[in-house]
C-alpha positions in Angstrom: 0.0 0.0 0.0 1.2 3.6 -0.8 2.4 5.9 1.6 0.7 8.6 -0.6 -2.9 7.2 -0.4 -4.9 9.7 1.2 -7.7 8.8 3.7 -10.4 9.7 5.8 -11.9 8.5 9.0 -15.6 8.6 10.1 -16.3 8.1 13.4 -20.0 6.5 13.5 -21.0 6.5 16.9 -24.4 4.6 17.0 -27.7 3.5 19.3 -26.0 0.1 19.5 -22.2 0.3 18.7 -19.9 2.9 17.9 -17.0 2.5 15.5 -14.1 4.1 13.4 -14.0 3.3 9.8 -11.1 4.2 7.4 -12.1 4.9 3.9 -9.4 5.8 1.3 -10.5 9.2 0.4 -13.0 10.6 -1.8 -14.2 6.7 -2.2 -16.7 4.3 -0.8 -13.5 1.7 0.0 -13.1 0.6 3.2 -9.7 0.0 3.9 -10.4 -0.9 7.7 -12.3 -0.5 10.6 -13.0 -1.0 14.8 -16.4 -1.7 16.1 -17.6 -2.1 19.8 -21.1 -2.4 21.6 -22.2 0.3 23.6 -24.2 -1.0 26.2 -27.6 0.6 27.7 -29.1 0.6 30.7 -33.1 0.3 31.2 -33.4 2.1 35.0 -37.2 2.0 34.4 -39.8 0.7 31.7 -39.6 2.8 29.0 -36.4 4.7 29.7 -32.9 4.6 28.2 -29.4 5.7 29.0 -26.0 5.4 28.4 -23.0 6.2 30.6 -21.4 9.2 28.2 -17.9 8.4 29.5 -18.1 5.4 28.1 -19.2 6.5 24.9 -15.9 8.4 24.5 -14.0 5.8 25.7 -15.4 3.1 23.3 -15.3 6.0 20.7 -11.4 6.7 21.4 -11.0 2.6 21.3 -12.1 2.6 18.0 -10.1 5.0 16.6 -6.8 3.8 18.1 -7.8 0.1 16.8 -8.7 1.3 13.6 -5.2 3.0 13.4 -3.1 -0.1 14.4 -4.8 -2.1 11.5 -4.2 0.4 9.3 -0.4 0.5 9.9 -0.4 -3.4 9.6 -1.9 -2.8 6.2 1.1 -0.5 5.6 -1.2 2.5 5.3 0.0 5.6 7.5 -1.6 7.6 10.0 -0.5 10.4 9.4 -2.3 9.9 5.8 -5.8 10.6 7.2 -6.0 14.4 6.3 -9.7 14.4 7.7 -12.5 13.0 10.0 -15.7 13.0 10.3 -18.4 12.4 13.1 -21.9 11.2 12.7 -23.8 10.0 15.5 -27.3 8.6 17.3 -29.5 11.7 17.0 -32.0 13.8 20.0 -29.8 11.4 22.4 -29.2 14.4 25.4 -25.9 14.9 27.3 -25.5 17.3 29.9 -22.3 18.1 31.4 -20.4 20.5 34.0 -18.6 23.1 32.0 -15.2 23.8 34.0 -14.6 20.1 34.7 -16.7 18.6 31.5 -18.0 15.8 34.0 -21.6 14.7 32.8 -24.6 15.5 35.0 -26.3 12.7 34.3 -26.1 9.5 32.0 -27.3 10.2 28.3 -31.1 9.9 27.8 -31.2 7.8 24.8 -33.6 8.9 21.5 -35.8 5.9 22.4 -36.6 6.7 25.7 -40.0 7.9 26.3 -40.0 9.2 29.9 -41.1 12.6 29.1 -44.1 11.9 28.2 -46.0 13.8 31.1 -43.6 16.7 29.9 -45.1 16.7 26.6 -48.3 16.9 28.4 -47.4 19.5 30.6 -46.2 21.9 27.6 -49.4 20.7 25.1 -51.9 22.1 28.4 -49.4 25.4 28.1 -50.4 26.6 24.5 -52.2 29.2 24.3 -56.0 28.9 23.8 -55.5 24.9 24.8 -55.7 24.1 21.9 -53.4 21.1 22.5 -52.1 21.4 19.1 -49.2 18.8 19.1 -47.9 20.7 15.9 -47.9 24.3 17.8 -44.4 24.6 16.9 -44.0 23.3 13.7 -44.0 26.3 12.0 -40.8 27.1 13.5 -38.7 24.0 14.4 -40.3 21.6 11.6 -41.2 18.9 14.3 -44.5 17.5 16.6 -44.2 18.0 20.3 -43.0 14.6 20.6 -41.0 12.7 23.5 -38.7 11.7 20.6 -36.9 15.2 20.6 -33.8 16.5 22.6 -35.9 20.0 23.8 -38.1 17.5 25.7 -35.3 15.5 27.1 -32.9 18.7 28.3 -36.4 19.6 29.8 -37.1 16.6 32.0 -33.7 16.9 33.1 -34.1 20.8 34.3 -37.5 19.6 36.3 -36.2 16.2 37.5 -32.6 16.2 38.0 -31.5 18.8 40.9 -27.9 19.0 40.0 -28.6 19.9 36.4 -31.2 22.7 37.8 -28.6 24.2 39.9 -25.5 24.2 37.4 -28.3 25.3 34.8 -29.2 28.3 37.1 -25.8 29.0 38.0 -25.0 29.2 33.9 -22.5 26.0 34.7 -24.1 23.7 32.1 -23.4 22.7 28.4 -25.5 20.8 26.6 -24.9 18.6 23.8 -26.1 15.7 21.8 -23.9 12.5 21.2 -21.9 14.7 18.2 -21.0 18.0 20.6 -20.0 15.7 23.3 -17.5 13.7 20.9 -16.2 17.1 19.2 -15.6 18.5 22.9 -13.8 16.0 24.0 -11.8 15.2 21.0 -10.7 19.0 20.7 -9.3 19.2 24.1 -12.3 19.0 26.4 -12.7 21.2 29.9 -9.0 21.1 30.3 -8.0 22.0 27.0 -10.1 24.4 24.6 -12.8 21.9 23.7 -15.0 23.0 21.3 -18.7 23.4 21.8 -20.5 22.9 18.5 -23.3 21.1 16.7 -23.7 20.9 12.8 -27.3 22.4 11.6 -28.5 18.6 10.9 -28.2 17.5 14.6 -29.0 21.2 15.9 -33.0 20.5 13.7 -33.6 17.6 15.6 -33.4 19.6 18.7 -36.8 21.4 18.5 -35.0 24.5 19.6 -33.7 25.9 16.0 -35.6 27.7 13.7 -35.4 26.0 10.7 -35.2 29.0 8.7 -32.6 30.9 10.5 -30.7 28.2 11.1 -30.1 29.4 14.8 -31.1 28.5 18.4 -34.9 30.5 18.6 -35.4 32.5 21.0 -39.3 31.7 21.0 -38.7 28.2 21.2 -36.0 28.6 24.2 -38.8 30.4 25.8 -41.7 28.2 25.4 -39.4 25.3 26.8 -37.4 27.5 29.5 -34.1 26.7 28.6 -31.5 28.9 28.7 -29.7 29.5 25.3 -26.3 30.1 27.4 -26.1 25.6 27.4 -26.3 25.2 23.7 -23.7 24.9 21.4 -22.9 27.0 18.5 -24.2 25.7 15.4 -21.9 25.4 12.3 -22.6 23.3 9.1 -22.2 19.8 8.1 -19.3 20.5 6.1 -16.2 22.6 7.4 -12.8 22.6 9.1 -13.7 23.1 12.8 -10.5 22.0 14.5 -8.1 19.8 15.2 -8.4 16.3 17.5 -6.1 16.3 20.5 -6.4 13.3 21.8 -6.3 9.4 20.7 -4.1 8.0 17.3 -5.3 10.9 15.1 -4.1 13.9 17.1 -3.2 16.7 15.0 -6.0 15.9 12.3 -8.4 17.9 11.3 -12.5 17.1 12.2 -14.3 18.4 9.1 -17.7 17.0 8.8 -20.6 16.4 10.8 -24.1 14.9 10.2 -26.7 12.9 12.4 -26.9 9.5 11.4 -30.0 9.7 9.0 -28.8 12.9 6.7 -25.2 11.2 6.8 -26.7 8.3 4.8 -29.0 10.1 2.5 -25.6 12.0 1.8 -23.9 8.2 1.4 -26.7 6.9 -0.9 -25.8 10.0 -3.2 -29.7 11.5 -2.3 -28.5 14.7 -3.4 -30.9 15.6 -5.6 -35.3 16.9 -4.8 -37.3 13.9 -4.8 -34.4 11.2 -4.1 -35.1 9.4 -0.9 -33.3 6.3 1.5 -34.2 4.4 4.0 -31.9 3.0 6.3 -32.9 0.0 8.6 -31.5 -0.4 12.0 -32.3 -0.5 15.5 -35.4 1.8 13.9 -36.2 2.7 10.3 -35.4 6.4 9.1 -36.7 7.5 5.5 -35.3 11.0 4.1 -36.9 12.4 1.1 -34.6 15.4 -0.4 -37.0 18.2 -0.9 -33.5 20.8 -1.8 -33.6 23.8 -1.0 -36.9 24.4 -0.8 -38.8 23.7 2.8 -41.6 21.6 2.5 -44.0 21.5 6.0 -46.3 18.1 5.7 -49.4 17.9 6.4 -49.4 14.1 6.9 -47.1 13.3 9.8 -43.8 13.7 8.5 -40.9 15.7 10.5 -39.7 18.6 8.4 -35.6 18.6 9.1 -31.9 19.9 7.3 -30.5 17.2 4.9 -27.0 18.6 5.3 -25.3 22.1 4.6 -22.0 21.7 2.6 -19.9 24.8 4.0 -20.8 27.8 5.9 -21.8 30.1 3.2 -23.8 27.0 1.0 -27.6 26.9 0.9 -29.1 24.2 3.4 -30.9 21.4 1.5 -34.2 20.6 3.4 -35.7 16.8 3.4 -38.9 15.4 5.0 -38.5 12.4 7.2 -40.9 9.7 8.5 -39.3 7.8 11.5 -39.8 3.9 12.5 -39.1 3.6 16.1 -39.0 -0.5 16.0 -37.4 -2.2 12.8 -34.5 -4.5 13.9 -35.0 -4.6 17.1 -38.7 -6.2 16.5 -36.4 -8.8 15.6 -33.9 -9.1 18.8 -37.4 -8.9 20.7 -38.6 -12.0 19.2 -35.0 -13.5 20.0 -34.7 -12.2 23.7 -38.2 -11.9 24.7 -40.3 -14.6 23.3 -37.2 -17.3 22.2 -38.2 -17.6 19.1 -35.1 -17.7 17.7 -31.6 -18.2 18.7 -29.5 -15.8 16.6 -30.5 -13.1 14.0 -29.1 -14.5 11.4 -31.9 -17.0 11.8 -34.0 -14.5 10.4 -33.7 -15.0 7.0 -33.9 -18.7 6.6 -37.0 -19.1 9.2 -39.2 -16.5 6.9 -38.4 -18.8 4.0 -39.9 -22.1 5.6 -42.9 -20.2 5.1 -44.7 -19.0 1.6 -46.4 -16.2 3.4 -47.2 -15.1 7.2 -51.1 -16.6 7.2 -52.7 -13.2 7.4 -50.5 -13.0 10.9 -49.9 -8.7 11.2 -47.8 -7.7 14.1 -47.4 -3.7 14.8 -44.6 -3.3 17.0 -45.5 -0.1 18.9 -43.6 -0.9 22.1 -43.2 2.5 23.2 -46.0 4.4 20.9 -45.9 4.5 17.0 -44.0 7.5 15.3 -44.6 8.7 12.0 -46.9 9.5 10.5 -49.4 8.6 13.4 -47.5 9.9 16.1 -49.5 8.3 19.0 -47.6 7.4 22.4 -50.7 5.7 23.7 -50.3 3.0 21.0 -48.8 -0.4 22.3 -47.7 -3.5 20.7 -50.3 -6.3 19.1 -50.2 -9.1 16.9 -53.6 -10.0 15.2 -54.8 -12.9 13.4 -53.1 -15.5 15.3 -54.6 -19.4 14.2 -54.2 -22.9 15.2 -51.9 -23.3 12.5 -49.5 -20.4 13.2 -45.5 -21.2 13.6 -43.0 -18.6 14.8 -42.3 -19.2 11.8 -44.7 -17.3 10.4 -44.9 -14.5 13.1 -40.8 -13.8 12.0 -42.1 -13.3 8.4 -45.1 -11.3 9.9 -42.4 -9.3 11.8 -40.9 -8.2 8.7 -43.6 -7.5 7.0 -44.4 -4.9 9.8 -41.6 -2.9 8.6 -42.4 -3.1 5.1 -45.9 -1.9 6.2 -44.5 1.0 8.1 -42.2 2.0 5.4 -45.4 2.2 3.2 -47.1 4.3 5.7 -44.5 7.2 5.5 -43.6 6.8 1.7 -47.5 7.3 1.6 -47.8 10.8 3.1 -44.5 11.7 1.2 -46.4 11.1 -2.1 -49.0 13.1 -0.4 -46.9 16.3 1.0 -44.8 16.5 -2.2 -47.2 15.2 -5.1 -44.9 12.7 -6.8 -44.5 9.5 -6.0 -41.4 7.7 -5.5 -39.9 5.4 -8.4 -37.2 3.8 -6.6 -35.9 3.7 -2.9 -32.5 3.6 -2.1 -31.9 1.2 1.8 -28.6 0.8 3.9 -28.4 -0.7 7.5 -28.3 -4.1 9.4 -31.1 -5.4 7.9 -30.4 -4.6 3.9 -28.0 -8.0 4.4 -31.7 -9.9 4.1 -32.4 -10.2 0.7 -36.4 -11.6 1.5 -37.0 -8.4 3.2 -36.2 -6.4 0.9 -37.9 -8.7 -1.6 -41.2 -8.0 0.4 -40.4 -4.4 0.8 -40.7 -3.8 -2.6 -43.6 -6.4 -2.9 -45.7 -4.4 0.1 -44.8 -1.1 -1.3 -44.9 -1.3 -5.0 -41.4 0.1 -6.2 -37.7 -0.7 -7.2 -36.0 -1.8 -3.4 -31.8 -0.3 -4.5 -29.5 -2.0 -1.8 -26.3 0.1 -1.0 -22.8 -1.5 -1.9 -22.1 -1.5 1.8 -24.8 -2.2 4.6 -23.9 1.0 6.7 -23.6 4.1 4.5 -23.7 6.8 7.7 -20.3 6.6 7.8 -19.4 6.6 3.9 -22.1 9.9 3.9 -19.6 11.8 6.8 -16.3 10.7 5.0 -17.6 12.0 2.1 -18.5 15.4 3.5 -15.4 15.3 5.8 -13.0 14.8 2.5 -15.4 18.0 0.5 -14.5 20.0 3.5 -10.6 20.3 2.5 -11.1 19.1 -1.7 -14.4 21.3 -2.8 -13.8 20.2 -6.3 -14.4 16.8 -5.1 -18.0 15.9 -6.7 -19.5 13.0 -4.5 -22.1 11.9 -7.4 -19.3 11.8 -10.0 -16.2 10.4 -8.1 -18.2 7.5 -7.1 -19.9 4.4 -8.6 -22.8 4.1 -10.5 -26.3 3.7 -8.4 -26.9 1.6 -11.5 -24.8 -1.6 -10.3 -26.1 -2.1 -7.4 -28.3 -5.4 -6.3 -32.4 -4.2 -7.0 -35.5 -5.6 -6.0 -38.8 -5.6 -7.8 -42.1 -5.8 -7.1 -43.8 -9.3 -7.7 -46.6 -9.1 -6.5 -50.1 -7.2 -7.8 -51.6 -4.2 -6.8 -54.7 -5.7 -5.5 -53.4 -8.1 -3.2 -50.5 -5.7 -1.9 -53.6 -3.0 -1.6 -55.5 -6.0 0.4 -52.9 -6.8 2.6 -51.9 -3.1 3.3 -55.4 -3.0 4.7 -55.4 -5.3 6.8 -52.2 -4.0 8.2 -54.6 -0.7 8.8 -56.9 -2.9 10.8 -53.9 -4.1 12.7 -52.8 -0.3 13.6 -56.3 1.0 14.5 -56.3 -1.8 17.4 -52.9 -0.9 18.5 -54.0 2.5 18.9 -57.0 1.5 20.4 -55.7 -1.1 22.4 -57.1 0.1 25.7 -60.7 1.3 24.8 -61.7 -0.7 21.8 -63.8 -3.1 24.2 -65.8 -0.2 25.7 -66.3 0.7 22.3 -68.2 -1.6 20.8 -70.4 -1.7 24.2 -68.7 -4.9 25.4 -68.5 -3.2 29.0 -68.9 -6.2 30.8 -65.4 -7.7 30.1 -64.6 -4.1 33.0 -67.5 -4.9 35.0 
């Protein structure tokens, strides 16, 4: 291996691992990489956390792994003229500011314990009209546990230490992207800087999605202090140099939440391209350019990416999956129904179809487009001649079904309806579910050359950063050879099925009432 090769590292710092990935620059080639697990903790039902020391440590791990098995390659360090950081997105960290010592463990994106926050601040708009999408206007997103504004504020109203240092203008808050940049840049000690790109800073619900900068209506309505946040800069730029770990002296130059890092991966680059990545949840982005399009349907209105300070944003509309893959670890953990996920695959095959079996996973509420936290978990249709086998299939299926759901209010918001659909993540390895993607939805199903594009999308935009004649759509291989999927099956009996997938949602929603409904009070008497 040349000395000369040029590379660039991503650091992809995700829900259930983080890991450092070296790509020879300006390429989708992965020359090597680091992975590690990044364990949660579950202190009560519904909530999530993560120990954000930890986080770095794993983070800094990776990196110096990554960097060992590049020298054994022959590669160089000191070749990797840029990095990148893309990361778990609304994920809250809150830390001391003169020692840089969290307050608390990281609430996690999936966590759902502000929920009574959400209600407390829908029974403060004015009028009561309890209008979930109050601030929409502004921010682009539904009051909604999902969101980091909701999260900083439980902590404010629930953690006394973060009260006080908040009160005391001691705080600094970041998600998992402005903790990883601080520390890498020197931290409390040593300069550390406090940023978040635009991408991560619109998932927030505290930027103006015009502007581009922290609201000041917004900080108000949530009484948070703008003082804690950091400054927002864009997804593509030299912000400064690591200190710490293998890579000292390097430049960071990109960064993009995990979503827009892979519509930027998949080459999405253009209005009316869209991806879907499947992974612990299911995250479709449809590139709407510069123009900002405010749905009508469900859909979350957020930045794709911003390439360089003085660049235009480019807007997208997303529809977010809380459960896809790990509908799957559920049926392996919780009900044994397998013993690895590679099983997956193979055990869907034994079976030509699930036997009208639909399984909504709403395990903590469904998100787009029907944004309902009351909404729990079913399966319906369940016969004497059901397998697990056929529950597994009808697990996928589920995910097909919800992709459907949000590529249906896309076609709604934007008027045109999608021809092809561009998918990365864990799951894109299982070539039946993608088959029945594109069999439940009714277009072309592109698989990415590599499974997890996040972190080709921030090497890409880390490497534009210090080469802006580098043109990602050219200087990269045709969308054309990759593996497609086409529908098979008709209209009708897609349309059928999608139906009763309907059925299956409205009893999810109404999981809790439906008796009382239809007057069968006795079964509470």
């Amino acid at each position: 291996m040349c000395d000369k090769v040029k590379y660039v590292g991503a650091i992809d710092e995700g829900t259930s691992s983080a890991r450092f990935i070296i790509f020879k620059a300006g390429t989708d080639e992965v020359v090597c990489f680091h992975q590690i697990e990044v364990p949660s903790t579950y202190p009560q039902e519904g909530w999530v956390e993560q120990d954000p020391v930890l986080i770095y440590d794993i983070v800094k791990t990776c990196i110096d792994e990554a960097c060992v098995k590049l020298e054994k390659l022959g590669g160089n360090v000191k070749d990797i003229v840029a990095v990148g950081v893309t990361n778990q997105r609304e994920s809250v960290i809150v830390w001391n500011r003169h020692t840089g010592e969290p307050l608390h463990n990281a609430i996690i994106w999936l966590d759902n314990r502000t929920t009574t926050t959400v209600d407390d601040l829908i029974d403060s708009i004015p009028n009561n009209s309890k209008n979930i999408n109050y601030l929409k206007p502004l921010c682009g997103l539904p009051l909604s546990p999902y969101f980091s504004a909701l999260k900083l504020r439980w902590l404010r109203d629930n953690v006394p230490a973060v009260k006080k240092a908040m009160d005391h203008g001691d705080v600094m808050f970041g998600t998992i992207d402005s903790w990883l940049i601080y520390n890498l840049t020197g931290g409390a000690k040593n300069g550390g800087l406090h940023i978040t790109d635009v991408t991560n800073a619109s998932r927030t619900m505290l930027m103006n999605i015009e502007t581009l900068q922290w609201d000041p209506h917004l900080l108000k309505f949530f009484g948070l202090p703008k003082t804690i946040l950091p400054k927002i800069v864009s997804s593509s730029e030299v912000y400064g140099l690591v200190k710490d770990t293998e890579i000292k002296g390097i430049p960071i130059t990109a960064c993009l939440g995990d979503q827009q890092a892979a519509l930027v991966g998949q080459q999405c680059l253009h209005r009316g391209q869209a991806k879907a990545t499947f992974g612990t949840g299911c995250f479709l982005l449809y590139n709407t350019g510069t123009a900002i399009v405010t749905s009508s349907h469900g859909l979350l209105t957020t930045v794709g990416y911003q390439f360089g300070k003085d660049s235009n944003p480019i807007y997208a509309l997303e529809g977010s999956v809380a459960v896809a893959g790990v509908a799957l670890t559920w049926l392996r953990d919780n009900l044994g129904l397998l013993e690895s996920l590679g099983q997956v695959e193979a055990m869907a095959r034994l079976v030509d179809n699930s036997l009208d079996v639909y399984f909504v996973p709403a395990f903590s509420g469904l998100y787009a487009p029907y944004w309902n936290q009351e909404a729990r978990g079913v399966i319906c249709g369940l016969s004497e001649e059901t397998t697990s086998e056929h529950i597994v299939r009808a697990t996928l299926e589920s995910i097909c079904f919800q992709v459907r759901d949000i590529l249906d209010s896309m076609k709604k918001d934007c008027g045109i309806p999608l021809a092809k659909l561009m998918v990365d993540g864990g799951m894109t390895v299982n070539s039946l579910f993608l088959q029945l993607q594109s069999d439940l939805v009714g277009i072309n199903v592109i698989r990415s050359k590599i499974a997890e594009t996040t972190a080709l999308g921030v090497a890409l935009a880390a490497y534009r950063a210090i080469e802006p004649s580098f043109n990602i759509e050219e200087d990269l291989s045709a969308v054309e050879e990759r593996v497609q999927y086409k529908p098979k099956v008709g209209e009708n009996e897609r349309d059928m099925r999608y139906h009763k997938w309907k059925m299956a949602v409205e009893r999810s929603i109404g999981w809790d009432t439906s008796a009382a409904a239809t007057g069968n009070r006795d079964l509470f008497d």
